[in-house]
C-alpha positions as CSV (number, residue, x, y, z in Angstrom):
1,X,15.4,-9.9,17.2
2,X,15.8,-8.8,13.2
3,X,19.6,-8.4,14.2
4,X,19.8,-11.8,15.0
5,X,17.4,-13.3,12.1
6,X,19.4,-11.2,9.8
7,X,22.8,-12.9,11.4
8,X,21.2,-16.6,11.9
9,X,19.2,-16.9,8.6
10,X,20.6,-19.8,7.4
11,X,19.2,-21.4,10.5
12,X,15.9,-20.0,9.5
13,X,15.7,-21.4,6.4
14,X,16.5,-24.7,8.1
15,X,13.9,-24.7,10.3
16,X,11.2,-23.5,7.7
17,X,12.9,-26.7,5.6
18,X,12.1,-29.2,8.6
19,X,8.8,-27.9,9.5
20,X,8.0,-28.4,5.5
21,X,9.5,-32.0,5.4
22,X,6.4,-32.3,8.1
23,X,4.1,-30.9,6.0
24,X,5.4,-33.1,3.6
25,X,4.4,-36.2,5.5
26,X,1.0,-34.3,6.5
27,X,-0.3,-33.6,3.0
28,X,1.4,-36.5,1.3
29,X,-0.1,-39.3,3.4
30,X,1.5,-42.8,3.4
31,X,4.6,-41.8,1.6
32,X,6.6,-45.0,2.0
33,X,3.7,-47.5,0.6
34,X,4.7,-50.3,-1.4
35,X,3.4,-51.7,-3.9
36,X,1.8,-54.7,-3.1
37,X,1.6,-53.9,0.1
38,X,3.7,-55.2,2.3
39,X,5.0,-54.4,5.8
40,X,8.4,-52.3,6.5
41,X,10.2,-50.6,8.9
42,X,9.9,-47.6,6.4
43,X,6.0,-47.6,7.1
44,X,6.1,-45.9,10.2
45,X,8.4,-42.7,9.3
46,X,5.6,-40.9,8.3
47,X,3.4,-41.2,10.8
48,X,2.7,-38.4,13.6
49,X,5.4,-39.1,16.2
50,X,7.9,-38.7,13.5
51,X,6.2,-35.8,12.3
52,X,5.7,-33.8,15.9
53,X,10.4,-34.6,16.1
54,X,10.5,-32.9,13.2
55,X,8.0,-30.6,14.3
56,X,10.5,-30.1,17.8
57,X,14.0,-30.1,15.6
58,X,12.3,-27.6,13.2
59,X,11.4,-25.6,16.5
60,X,15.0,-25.6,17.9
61,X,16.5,-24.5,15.0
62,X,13.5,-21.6,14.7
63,X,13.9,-20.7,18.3
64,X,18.1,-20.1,17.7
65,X,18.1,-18.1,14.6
66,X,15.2,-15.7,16.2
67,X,17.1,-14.9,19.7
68,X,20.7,-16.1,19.1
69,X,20.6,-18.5,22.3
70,X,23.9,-18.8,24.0
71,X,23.0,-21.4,26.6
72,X,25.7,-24.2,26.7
73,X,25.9,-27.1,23.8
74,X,22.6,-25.2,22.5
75,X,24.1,-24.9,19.1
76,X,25.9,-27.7,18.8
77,X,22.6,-29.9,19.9
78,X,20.7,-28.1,17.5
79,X,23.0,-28.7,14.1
80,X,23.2,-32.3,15.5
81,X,19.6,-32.8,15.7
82,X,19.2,-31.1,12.3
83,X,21.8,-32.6,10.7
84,X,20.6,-36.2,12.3
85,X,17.0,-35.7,11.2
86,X,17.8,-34.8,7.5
87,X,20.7,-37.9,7.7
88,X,17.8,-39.9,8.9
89,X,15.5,-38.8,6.0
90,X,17.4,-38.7,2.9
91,X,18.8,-42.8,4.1
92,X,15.0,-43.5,4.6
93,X,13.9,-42.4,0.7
94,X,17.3,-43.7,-0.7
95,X,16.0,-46.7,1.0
96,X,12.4,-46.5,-0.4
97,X,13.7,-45.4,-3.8
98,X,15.8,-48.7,-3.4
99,X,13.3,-50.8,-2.3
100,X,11.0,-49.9,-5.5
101,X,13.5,-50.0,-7.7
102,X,13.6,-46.4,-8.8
103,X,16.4,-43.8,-9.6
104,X,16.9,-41.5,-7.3
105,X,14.0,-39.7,-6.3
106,X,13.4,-35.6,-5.9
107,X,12.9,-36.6,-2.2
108,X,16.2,-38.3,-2.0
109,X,18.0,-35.4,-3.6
110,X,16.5,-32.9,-1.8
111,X,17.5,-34.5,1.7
112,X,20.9,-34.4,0.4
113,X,21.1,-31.3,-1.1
114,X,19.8,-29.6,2.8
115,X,22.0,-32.2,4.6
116,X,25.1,-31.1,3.0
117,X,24.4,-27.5,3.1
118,X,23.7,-27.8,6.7
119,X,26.8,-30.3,6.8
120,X,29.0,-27.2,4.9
121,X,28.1,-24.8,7.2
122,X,28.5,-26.5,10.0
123,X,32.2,-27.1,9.2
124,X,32.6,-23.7,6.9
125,X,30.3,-21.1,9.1
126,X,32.2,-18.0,11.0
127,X,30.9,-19.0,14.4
């Protein structure tokens, strides 16, 4: 099992970064509010169905980097799913920062930042 974390750590990190975009949402409560209030499809991205996904991607992507699963499509699933969730995300707070008229938030830049190291290693990576 160390072999393998050693050898899938990026993975790893991924997964710890998922599982903390939950907690995110958990401690952070009603992160895409507007001011006045007003409904949107944002609203419901942080609520817990959204957060137990992220919960299951962030599990995936644990569950491959600890015992180097070699089942069919396994990896490829899992980078899509990661790479869809964290696609997902940084449209949604580009969309809130947008929609409040605000620069470019930390939260927008940090989806990006993990989306396109996920996206380089995907296309760079020696597997």
């Amino acid at each position: 099992m160390l072999y393998h974390l050693k050898h899938n750590r990026f993975w790893l990190w991924k997964a710890l970064e998922t599982y903390g975009l939950g907690v995110y949402f958990l401690i952070k409560q009603n992160t895409f509010v507007f001011e006045p209030p007003r409904p949107s499809l944002l609203d419901i991205f942080d609520d817990p169905p959204v957060i137990f996904i992220l919960a299951v991607i962030g599990t995936f992507a644990l569950v491959y980097s600890l015992w180097n699963v070699n089942f069919s499509y396994y990896k490829p699933v899992m980078t899509g799913l990661l790479t869809f969730a964290w696609l997902f995300f940084m449209v949604a707070f580009g969309l809130h920062d947008f929609a409040i008229q605000r620069y470019v938030s930390f939260e927008s830049m940090y989806a990006f930042f993990v989306l396109a190291s996920t996206i380089f290693e995907i296309v760079m990576g020696d597997d």
